[in-house]
N, C-alpha and C positions, 0 to 999 in steps of 0.2 A: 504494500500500500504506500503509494506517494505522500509527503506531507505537504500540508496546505502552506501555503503564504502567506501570510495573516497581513502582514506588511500591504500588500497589494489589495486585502481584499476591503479594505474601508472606504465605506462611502463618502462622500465630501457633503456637506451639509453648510453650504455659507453662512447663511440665512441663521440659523439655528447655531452656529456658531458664534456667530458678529452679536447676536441677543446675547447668548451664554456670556460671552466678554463683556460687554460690556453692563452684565446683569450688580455683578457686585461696587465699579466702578460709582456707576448712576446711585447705588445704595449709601456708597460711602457722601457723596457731594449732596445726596437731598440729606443725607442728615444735619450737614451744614449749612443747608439753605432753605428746609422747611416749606419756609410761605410761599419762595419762589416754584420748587415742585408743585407746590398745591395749587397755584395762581396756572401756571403752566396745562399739568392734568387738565379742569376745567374747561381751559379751553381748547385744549385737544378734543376732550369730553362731548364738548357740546358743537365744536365746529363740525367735528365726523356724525354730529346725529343725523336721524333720518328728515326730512323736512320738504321742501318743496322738490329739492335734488334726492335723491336716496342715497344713504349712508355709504351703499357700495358706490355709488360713481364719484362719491367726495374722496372715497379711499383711494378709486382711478387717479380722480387727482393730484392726490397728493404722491399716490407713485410716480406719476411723471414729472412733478416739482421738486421728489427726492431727488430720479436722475439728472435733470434738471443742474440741483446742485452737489453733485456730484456726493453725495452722503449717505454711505454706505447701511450704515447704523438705520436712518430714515429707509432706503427701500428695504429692508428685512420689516422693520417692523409695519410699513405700510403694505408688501407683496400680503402677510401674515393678515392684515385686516382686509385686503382685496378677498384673500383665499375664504376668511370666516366667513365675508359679506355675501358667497355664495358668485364673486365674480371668473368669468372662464378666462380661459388661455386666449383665447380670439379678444377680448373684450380688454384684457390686459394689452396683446399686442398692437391693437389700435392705439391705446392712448398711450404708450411707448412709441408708437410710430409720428406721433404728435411733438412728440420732443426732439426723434429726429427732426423733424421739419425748424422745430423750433430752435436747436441748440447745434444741429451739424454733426460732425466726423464723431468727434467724444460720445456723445449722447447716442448715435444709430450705431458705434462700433465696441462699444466698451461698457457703456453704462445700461442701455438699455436689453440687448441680451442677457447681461450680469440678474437686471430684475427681474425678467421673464422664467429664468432660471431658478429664483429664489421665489418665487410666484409657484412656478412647478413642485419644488420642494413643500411646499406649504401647504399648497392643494392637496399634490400626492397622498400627504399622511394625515387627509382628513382636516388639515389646522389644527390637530390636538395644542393644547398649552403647553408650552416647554420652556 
């Protein structure tokens, strides 16, 4: 019997990494800033709610504002609210396809694939919380 590769055989998980890293980071600095976390929250809170747009197309866009600005941290955690919000891989790649138009080379070659991806990861495993 051959032995496995272990090395080889792990999957990459950006998305779910980039959160994991910067999960205890974000932990340590809201304990030093409180009110600012919680002013922050809020309006994360209530801009992504559902309203005349629907929750999921606000998350649309905010994934293409992440790539946009190139902020890796922001498209995991916005792919991650695309994916919850019940949005498809077509509906993501459109509004990536908008940032190419909007932002050029970076954005259609590097950023926007990178979300799509972390979009899929997300999707894939249901969105469970991680």
């Amino acid at each position: 019997m051959g032995s496995v590769d272990h090395e080889h055989t792990h999957v990459q998980r950006p998305g779910h990494e980039r959160l994991a890293a910067l999960r205890e980071p974000t932990k340590r600095l809201r304990k030093l800033i409180p009110d600012v976390f919680d002013g922050f929250l809020t309006v994360s809170r209530t801009s992504l709610a559902d309203g005349e747009l629907a929750g999921k197309h606000k998350e649309l866009i905010a994934l293409a504002l992440s790539v946009s600005q190139h902020c890796e941290g922001c498209i995991a955690y916005h792919a991650r609210g695309a994916a919850r919000r019940g949005a498809t891989a077509q509906e993501v790649a459109e509004a990536l396809g908008v940032t190419a138009l909007m932002n050029g080379g970076p954005a259609a070659s590097e950023y926007a694939p990178r979300a799509l991806e972390i979009f899929r990861e997300f999707a894939d495993d249901g969105a469970r919380r991680s």
